[in-house]
C-alpha positions in Angstrom: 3.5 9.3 23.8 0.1 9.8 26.4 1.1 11.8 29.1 -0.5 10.3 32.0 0.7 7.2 33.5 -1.3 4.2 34.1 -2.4 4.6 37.6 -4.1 8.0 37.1 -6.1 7.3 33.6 -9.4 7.5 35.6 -8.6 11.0 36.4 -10.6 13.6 33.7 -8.2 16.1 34.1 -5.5 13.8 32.4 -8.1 12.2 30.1 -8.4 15.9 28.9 -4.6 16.8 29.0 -4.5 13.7 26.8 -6.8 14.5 24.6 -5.2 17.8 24.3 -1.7 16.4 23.3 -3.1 14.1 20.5 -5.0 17.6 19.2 -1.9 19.6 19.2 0.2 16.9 17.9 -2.4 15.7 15.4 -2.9 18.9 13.5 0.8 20.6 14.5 1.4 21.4 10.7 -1.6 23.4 10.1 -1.3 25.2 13.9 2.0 26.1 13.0 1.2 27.7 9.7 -1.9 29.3 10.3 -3.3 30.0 14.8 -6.8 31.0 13.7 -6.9 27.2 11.5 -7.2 25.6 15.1 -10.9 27.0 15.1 -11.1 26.5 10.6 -9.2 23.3 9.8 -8.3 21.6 13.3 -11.2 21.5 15.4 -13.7 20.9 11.9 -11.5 17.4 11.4 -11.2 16.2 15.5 -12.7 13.0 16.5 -16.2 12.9 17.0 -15.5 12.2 20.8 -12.8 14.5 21.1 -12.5 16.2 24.3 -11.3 19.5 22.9 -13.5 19.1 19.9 -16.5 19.3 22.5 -15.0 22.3 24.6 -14.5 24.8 21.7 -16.4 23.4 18.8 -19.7 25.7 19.4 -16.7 28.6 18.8 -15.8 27.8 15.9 -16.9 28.7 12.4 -14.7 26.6 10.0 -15.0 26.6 6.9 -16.0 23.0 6.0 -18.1 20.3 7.3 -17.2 16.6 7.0 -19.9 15.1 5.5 -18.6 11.5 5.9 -15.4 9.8 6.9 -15.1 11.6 10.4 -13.2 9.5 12.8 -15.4 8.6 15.9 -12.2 8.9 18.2 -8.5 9.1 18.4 -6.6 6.8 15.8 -3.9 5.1 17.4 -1.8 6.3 14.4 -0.8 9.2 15.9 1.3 11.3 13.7 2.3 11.5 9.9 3.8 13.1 7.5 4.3 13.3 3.4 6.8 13.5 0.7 6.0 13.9 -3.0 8.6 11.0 -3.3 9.2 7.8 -1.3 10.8 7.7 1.4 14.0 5.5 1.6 15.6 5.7 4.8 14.7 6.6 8.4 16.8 6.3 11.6 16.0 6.8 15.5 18.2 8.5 17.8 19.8 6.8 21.0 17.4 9.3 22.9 14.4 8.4 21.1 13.6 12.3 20.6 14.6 12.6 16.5 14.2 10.5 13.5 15.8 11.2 10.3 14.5 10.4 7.2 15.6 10.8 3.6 14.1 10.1 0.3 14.7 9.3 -3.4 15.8 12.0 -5.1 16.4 14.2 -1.9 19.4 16.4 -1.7 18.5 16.6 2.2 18.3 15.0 5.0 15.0 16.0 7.5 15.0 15.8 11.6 11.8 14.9 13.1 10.4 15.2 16.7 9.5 11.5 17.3 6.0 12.5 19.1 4.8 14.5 16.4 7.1 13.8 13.2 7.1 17.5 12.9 10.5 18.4 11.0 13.1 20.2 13.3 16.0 20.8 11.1 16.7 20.4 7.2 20.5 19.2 6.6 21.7 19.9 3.1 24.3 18.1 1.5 28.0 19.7 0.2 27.0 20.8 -3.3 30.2 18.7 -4.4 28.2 15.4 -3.2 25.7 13.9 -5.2 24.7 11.3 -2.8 22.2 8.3 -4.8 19.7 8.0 -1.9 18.6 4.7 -3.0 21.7 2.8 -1.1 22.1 5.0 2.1 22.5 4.2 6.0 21.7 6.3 8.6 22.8 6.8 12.5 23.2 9.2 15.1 26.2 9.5 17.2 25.7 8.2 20.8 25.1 11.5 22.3 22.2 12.4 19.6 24.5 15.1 19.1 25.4 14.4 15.5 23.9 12.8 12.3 26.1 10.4 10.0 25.3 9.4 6.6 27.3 6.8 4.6 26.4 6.0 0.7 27.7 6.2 -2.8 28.0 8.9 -5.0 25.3 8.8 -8.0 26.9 6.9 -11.2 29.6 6.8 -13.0 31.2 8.0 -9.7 30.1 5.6 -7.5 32.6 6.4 -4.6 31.3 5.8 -1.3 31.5 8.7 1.5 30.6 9.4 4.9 28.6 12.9 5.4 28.1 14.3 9.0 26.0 17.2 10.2 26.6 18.5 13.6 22.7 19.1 15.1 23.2 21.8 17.2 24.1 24.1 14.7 22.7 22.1 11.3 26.0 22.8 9.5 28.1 20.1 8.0 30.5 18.2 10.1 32.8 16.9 8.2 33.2 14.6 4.7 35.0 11.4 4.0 35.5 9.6 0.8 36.0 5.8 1.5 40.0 4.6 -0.2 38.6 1.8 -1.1 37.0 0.5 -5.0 34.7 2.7 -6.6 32.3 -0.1 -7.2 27.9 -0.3 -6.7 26.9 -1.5 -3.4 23.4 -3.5 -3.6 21.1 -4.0 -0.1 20.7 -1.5 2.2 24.3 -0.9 4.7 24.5 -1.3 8.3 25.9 1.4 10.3 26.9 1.8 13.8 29.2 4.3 16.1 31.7 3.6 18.4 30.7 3.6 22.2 33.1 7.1 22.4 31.2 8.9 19.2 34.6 9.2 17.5 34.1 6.4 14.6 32.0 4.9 13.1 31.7 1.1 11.9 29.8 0.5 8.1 29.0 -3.3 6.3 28.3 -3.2 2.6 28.3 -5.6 0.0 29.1 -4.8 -3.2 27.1 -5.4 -6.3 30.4 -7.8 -7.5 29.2 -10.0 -4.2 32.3 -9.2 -2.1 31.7 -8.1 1.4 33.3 -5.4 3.5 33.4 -4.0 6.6 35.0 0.2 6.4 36.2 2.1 9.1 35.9 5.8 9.4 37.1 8.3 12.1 34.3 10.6 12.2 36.3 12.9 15.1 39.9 13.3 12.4 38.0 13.0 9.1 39.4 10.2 7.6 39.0 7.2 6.1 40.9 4.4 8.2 41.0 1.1 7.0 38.8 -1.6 5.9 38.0 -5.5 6.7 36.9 -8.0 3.4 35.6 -11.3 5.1 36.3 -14.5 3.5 33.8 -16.2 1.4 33.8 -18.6 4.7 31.2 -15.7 5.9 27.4 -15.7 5.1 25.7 -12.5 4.4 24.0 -10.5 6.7 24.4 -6.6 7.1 24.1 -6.7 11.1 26.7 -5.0 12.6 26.6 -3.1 15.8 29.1 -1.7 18.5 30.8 -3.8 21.5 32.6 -2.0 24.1 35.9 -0.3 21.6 34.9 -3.1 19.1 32.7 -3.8 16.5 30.6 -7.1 15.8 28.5 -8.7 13.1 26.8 -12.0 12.8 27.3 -14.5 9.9 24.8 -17.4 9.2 25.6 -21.2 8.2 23.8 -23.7 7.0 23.9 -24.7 10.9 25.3 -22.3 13.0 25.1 -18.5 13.3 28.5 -16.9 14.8 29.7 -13.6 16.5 32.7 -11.8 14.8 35.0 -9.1 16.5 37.2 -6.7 15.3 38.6 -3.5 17.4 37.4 -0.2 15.6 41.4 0.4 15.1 42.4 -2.9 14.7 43.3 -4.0 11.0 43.8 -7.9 12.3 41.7 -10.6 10.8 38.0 -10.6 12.8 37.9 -12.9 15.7 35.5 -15.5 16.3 34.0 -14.7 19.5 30.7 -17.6 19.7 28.7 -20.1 17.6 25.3 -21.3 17.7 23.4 -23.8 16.6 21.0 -22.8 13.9 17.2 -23.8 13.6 17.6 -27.4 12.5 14.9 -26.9 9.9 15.7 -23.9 8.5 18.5 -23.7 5.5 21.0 -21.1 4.9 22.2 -22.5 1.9 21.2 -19.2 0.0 21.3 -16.2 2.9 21.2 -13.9 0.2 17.1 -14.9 -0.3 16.7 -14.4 3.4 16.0 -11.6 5.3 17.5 -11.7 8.5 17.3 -9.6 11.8 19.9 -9.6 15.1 19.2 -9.0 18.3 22.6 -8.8 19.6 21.4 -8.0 23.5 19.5 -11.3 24.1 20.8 -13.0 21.4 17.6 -13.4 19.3 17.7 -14.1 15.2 14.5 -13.1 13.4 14.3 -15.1 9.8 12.0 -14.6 7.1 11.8 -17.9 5.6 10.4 -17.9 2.4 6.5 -17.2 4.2 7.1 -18.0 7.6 8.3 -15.4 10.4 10.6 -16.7 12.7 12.3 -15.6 15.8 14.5 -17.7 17.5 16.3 -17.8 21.1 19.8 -18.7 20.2 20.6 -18.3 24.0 18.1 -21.2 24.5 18.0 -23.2 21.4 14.1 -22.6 20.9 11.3 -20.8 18.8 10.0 -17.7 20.4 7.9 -17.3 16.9 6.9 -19.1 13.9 4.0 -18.4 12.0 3.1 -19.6 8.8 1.2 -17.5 6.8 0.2 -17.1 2.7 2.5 -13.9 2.2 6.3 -13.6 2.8 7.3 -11.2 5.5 10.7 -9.6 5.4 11.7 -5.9 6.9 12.1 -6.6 10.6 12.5 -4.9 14.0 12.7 -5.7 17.4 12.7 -2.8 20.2 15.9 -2.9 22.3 14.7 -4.8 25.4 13.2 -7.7 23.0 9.6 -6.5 24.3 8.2 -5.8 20.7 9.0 -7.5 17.5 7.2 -6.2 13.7 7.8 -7.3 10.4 6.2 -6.5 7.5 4.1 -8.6 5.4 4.3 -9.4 1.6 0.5 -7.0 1.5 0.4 -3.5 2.6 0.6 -4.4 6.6 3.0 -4.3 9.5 2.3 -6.7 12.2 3.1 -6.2 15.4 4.2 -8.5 18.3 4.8 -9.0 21.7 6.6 -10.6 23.9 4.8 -13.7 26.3 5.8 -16.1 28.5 4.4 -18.3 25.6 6.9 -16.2 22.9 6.0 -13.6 20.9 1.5 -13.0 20.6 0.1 -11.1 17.6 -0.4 -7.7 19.5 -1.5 -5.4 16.5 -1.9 -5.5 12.5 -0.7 -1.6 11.2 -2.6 -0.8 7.6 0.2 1.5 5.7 -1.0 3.0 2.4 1.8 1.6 0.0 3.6 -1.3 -0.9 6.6 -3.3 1.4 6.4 -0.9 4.4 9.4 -1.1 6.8 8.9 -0.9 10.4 11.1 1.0 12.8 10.6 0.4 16.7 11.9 2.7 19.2 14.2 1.6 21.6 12.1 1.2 24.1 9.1 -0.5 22.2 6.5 2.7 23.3 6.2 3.9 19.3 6.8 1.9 16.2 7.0 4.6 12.7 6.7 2.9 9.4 7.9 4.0 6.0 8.5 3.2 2.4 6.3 5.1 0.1 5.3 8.9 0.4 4.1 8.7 4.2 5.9 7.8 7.5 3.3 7.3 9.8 4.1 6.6 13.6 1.4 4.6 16.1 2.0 3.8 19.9 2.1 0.3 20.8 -0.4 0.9 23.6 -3.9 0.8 22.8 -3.5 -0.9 19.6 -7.0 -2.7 18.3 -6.9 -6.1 19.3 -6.0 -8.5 15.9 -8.7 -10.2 14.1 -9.7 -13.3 15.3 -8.8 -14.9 11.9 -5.5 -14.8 12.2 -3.8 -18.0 13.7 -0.5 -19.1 14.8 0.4 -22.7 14.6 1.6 -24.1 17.8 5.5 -24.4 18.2 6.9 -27.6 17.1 4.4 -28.5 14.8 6.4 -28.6 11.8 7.6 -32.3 12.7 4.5 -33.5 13.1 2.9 -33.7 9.2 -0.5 -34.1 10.2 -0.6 -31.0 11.9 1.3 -29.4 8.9 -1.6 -30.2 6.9 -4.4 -29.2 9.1 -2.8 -25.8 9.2 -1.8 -25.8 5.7 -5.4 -26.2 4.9 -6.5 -23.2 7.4 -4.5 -20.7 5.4 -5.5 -21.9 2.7 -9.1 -20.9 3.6 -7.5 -18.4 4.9 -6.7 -16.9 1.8 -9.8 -18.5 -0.6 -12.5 -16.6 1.7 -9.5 -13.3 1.0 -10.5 -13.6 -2.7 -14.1 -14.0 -1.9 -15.0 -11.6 0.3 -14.9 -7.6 0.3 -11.7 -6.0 1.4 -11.2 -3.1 3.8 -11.7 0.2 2.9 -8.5 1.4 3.4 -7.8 -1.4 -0.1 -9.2 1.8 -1.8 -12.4 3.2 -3.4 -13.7 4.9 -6.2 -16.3 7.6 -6.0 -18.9 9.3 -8.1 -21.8 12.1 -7.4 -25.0 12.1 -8.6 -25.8 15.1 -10.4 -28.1 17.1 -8.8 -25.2 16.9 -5.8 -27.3 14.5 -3.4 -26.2 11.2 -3.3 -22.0 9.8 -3.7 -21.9 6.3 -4.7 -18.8 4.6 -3.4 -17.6 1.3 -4.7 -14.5 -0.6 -2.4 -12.2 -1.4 -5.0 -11.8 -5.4 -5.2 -15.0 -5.7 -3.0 -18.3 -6.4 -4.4 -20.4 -3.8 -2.6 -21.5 -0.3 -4.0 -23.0 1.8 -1.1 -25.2 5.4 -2.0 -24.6 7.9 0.9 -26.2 10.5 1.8 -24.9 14.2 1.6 -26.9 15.7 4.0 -26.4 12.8 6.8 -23.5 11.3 5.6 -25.0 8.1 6.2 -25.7 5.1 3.1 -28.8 4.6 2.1 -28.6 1.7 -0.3 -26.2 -0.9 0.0 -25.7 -2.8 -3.7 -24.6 -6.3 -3.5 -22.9 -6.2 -7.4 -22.0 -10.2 -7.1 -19.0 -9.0 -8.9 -15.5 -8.0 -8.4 -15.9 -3.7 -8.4 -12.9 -2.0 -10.5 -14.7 1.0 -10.9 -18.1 3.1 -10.3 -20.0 6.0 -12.2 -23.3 8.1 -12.2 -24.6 8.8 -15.5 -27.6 10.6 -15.5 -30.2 8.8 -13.0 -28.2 5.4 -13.7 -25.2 4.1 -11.5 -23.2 2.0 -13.6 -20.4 -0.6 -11.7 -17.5 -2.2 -13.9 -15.9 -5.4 -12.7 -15.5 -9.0 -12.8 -12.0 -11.2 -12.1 -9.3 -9.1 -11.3 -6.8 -11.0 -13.1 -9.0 -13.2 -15.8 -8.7 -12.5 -19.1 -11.9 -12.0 -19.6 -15.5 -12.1 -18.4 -15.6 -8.4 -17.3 -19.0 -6.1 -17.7 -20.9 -3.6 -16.5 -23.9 -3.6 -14.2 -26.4 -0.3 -14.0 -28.5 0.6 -11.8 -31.4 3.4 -11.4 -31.5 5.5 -8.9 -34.4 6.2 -6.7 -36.4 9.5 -7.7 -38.5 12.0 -6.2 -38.8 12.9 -2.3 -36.2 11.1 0.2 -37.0 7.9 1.9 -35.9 6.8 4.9 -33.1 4.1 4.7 -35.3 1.0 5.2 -37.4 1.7 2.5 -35.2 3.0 0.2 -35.1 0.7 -2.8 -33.1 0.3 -6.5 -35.3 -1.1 -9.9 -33.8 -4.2 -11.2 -30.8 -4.2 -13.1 -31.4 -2.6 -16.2 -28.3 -2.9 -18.4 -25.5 -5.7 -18.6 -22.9 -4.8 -21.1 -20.1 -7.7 -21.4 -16.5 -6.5 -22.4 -15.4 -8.6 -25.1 -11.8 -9.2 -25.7 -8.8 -10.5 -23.6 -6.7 -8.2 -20.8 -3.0 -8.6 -19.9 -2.3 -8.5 -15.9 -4.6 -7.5 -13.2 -7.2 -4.6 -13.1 -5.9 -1.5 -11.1 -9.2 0.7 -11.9 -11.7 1.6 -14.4 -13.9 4.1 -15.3 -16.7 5.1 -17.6 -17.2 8.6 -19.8 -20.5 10.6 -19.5 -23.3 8.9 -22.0 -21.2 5.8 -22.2 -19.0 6.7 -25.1 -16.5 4.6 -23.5 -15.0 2.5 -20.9 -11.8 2.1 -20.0 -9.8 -0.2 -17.8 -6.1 0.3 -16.5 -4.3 -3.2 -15.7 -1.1 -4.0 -14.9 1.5 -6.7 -15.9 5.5 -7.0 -15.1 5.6 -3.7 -14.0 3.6 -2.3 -16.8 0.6 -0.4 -17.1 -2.1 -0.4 -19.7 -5.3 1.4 -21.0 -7.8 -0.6 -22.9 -10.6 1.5 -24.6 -13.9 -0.4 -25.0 -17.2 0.9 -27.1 -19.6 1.8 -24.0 -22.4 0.5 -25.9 -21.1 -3.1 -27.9 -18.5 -3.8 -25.1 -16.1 -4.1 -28.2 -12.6 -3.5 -27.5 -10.9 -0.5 -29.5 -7.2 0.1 -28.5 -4.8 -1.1 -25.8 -2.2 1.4 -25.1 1.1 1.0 -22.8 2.0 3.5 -19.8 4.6 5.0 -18.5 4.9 6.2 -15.1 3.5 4.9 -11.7 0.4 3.9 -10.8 -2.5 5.6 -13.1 -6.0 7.0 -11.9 -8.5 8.5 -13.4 -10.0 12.4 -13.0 -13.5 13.2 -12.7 -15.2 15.4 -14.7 -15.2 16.5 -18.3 -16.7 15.8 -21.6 -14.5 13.1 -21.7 -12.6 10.3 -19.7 -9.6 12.3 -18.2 -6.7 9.9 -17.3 -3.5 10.9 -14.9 -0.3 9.4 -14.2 1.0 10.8 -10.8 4.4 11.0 -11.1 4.5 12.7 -14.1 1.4 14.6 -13.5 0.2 13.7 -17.1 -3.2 14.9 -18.3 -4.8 12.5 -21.0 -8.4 12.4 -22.6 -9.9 9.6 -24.9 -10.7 10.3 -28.6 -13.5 9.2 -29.9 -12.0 6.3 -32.2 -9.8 4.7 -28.8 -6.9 7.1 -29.1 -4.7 8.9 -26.3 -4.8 12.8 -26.6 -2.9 15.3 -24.9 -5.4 17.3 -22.5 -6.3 20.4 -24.1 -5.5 24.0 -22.8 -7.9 26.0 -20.9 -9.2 23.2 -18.4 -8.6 21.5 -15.5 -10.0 18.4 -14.0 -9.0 18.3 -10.6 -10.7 22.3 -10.0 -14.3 22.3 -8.7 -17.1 24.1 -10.7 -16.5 26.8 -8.3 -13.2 27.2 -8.5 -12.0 25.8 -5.6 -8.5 23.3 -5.8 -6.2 21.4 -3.6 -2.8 22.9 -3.7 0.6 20.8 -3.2 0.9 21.5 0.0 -2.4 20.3 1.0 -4.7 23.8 1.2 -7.9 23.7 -0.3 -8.2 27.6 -1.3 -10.8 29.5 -3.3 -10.7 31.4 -6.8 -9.5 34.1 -4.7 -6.5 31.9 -3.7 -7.8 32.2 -0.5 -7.1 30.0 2.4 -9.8 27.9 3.6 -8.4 25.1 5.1 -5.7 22.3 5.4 -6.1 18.7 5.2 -4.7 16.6 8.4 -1.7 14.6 7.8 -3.7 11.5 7.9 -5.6 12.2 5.1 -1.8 14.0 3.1 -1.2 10.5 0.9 -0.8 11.5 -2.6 -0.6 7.8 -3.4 -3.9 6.9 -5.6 -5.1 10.2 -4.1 -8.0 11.1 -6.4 -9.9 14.4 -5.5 -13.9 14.3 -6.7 -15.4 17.6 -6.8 -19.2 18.6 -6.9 -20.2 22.2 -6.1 -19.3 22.7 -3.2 -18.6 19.3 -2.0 -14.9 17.2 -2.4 -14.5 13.4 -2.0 -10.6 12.3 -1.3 -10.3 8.7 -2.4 -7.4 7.3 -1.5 -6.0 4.3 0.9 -4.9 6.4 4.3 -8.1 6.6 5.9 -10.8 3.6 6.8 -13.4 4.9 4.9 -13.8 7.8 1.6 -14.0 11.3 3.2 -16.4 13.7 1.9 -16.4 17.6 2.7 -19.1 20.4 2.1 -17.3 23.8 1.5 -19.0 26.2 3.4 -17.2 29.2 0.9 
């Protein structure tokens, strides 16, 4: 968090020591590994505006210049950090210094600082325990003292068990395998300690639909006894600790009630309060519902099918409700109620805060992979958000105001119909200019150099622009208006070529081309492109929508990756008749293509598959002796995000912002790399100086 309080923000020396913490904090990793990287990695990616960037950088002599994609100042994402796999879980600690976090396929649990996500401690599992990371809960005691983990066993075993790691000394605390069925769990437990940090409380469903509530004495190491609601009680994992006692929350199709059970008790829960529900929301299916307790003030967050809701249970009133086009679901409130975030049916979080009015739109948070899941600190100060390869964390202070676009109908409009459909008919303009207009960068790009190592061309994927920057400013010189939908770019020769049209029509794609300009430089305003001089149409129908496309050198062919029911495909087309030659299914996750080559290479990250075209449409294997993603000069970017030489030398390390392996193409040129991905706000390009 800033170090400086509001009163003395004037101050320079604070406005330094700040600026100082986000350096250090910001580029920790590569400090850590490597001290003379502050001057060769650090200090070559700081903001333009950056304090320390501006004190030291005439010291430095790094080994790369950003040509483009520099960051003018700080981001208010202030920290992240990267997995090769996605990350499933993440807990806070009652002190709000650690956060674990665990992932699919893990056979460890990491501890993070929760100012710099730098990992503390690596807790390893019993080798006898083969926990499936997909259905696990994490919490830390009350004292932040110890970390518990409760999930099932990977199948046929199934059996559920309760894993705890003292932190002082990172060995294992002590194992406990639940008495109860060995049967699959679905959703995601709840998990909570006793106010003493000897038990712990844990509410599961299992996969027949039967709920239960286990007890486990953490302190003894053992299993103690269990509670299976009636069918009488509504789903919803909220459970969390009163006084000796634990609680949960069950929802009606008009009330919401308080349950009680004592941690040692084995009596039937008690009924401890009811409320009436929202009178126009239905619980008659809780399981479609994603629901969210605030058991301090009493507050019930709802996602209703494409509304958010938050309502005052105390008071019997709306503190939110928002109608929007995507469903939101993932929800957290911050303990004192200040801060509320959800995320969004897209790749967003939004963020909101507390008003005399009810909750205001107070930030929208762009992650870089799908259904995101927000995590607020206790004291609403930080918000960290997970769910694919990256957890990034952002301070809830000097968040970009919202666009103006975004509109929240006024409370109580939902009984009045003609105000139902005068908003109804916002979003839906809403969402018709969304389909319409060019998307933000951070949607993703693709990228292409021209040959004599001059110019990039960079298309925004779903937009319709195609901007040519250049390499020694950094700065476009043309912007192309393609009147299409871009799914990919390339430069041939002296010829950009753009492939697009409707993402998910089954036909009516082509490409566009483009000369370049030749001969001396001209300044940007006179900078000018010939006509079009080449539409080829694609004939032949697609299934799904178009994730990217791409074109080989001389236009041999053209090749377009959709997908359908999650299911990816490669259609080959004849680069000169549009004629389609072959379709082929995919395996794997999400496909992109590699530069380079005498032929179109094709990748499928998470098997790290290599495939060329043949010349007739067909898949190959890619052939020994070659590799795509190395530049001319030998230079590559290792796993753990170095770009070293031939030599295997050192040269620098990329910042965590920019560590997203998801859709993470690397472009080389000579000396110059392009990482096109969907972290950053714009493409980054970097000269090599070695």
């Amino acid at each position: 968090m800033p170090i400086c309080s509001d009163g003395i923000q004037d101050s320079s020396t604070f406005d330094l020591a700040n600026d100082c913490f986000r350096f250090v904090t910001g580029y920790f990793e590569v400090i850590n590994s490597s001290a003379p990287h502050i001057y060769h990695s650090a200090l070559a990616f700081a903001p333009q505006k950056s304090m320390v960037r501006g004190l030291y950088e005439s010291y430095a002599h790094p080994f790369v210049r950003v040509v483009h994609g520099l960051p003018t100042s700080w981001n208010p994402n202030a920290a992240a950090i990267t997995r090769r796999n996605t990350i499933r879980v993440a807990a806070r600690s009652p002190c709000d210094r650690f956060i674990a976090i665990t992932w699919s396929g893990a056979k460890t649990i990491d501890v993070l600082d929760s100012a710099t996500l730098q990992r503390l401690q690596t807790l390893e599992f019993p080798q006898a325990q083969h926990i499936s990371m997909e259905r696990v809960a994490l919490t830390f005691s009350p004292d932040s003292r110890t970390l518990t983990c409760f999930g099932p066993n990977s199948p046929p075993d199934q059996e559920l068990v309760v894993v705890s790691w003292d932190l002082q000394t990172g060995g294992v605390a002590g194992v406990i395998r639940s008495q109860g069925p060995h049967e699959a769990i679905k959703g995601t437990p709840s998990i909570t300690y006793s106010a003493n940090g000897r038990m712990i409380g844990v509410r599961c469903r299992y996969s027949t639909g039967a709920d239960a509530i286990l007890v486990f004495d953490v302190a003894s190491g053992i299993y103690v006894h269990s509670h299976s609601p009636t069918s009488s009680f509504a789903h919803t994992n909220d459970i969390w600790t009163h006084g000796e006692s634990l609680r949960f929350i069950t929802v009606g199709r008009d009330e919401i009630t308080i349950w009680e059970v004592g941690f040692t008790s084995d009596a039937v829960p008690t009924e401890i309060k009811t409320f009436s529900a929202p009178e126009d929301i239905s619980f008659d299916d809780p399981e479609d519902m994603s629901v969210k307790f605030l058991p301090d003030l009493c507050r019930l967050a709802i996602d209703d099918g494409g509304d958010v809701i938050v309502w005052d249970a105390h008071n019997s009133n709306y503190l939110l409700r928002s109608m929007d086009t995507m469903f939101f679901s993932h929800m957290s409130f911050s303990s004192d109620g200040r801060f509320f975030a959800c995320q969004t049916g897209g790749w967003d979080v939004y963020l909101w805060k507390e008003s005399p009015k009810g909750y205001i739109l107070h930030g929208i948070l762009v992650y870089e992979g799908p259904n995101p899941i927000p995590l607020l600190s206790r004291n609403g100060e930080s918000i960290v958000i997970y769910g694919c390869f990256t957890i990034r964390l952002w301070h809830t202070k000097g968040l970009p105001t919202p666009s103006p676009n975004f509109t929240t109908p006024p409370f109580g409009f939902w009984t009045n119909p003609f105000r139902f459909l005068a908003h109804l008919f916002k979003a839906s303009v809403r969402t018709f200019r969304s389909w319409n207009e060019p998307i933000r960068w951070a949607d993703g790009f693709d990228l292409d150099f021209s040959p004599d190592g001059m110019l990039a061309v960079v298309a925004m994927l779903e937009g319709k622009t195609v901007a040519v920057l250049d390499l020694d400013s950094g700065v476009p010189r043309l912007t192309i208006d393609t009147g299409m939908v871009v799914h990919g770019v390339r430069v041939i020769g002296n010829v950009i070529a753009a492939i697009g049209g409707r993402k998910a029509a089954t036909s009516g794609r082509k490409i566009i081309t483009w000369d370049l300009p030749t001969g001396d430089r001209v300044p940007h305003s006179k900078a000018t492109l010939k006509d079009s001089t080449r539409t080829i149409h694609l004939r032949g129908s697609v299934t799904g929508n178009v994730e990217c496309a791409s074109i080989t050198p001389g236009f041999r062919h053209v090749a377009l990756v959709t997908h359908a029911e999650h299911t990816y495909y490669l259609y080959i087309y004849n680069g000169s008749t549009g004629k389609q030659l072959a379709r082929h299914r995919l395996s794997g996750g999400v496909p992109h293509f590699a530069p380079g080559g005498c032929d179109l290479y094709f990748a499928c990250e998470d098997r790290n598959d290599v495939l060329r075209i043949g010349s007739g449409g067909q898949v190959l294997q890619y052939p020994s002796g070659g590799d795509p993603w190395t530049s001319s000069r030998g230079h590559r970017l290792t796993n753990d995000w170095w770009i070293v030489d031939s030599d295997e030398k050192r040269l620098l390390m990329l910042p965590p912002l920019w560590q997203s392996p998801l859709r993470a193409d690397r472009v080389w040129k000579g000396q110059f790399l392009a990482l096109v991905h969907v972290g950053p706000p714009e493409p980054i390009i970097l000269e090599l100086n070695q």
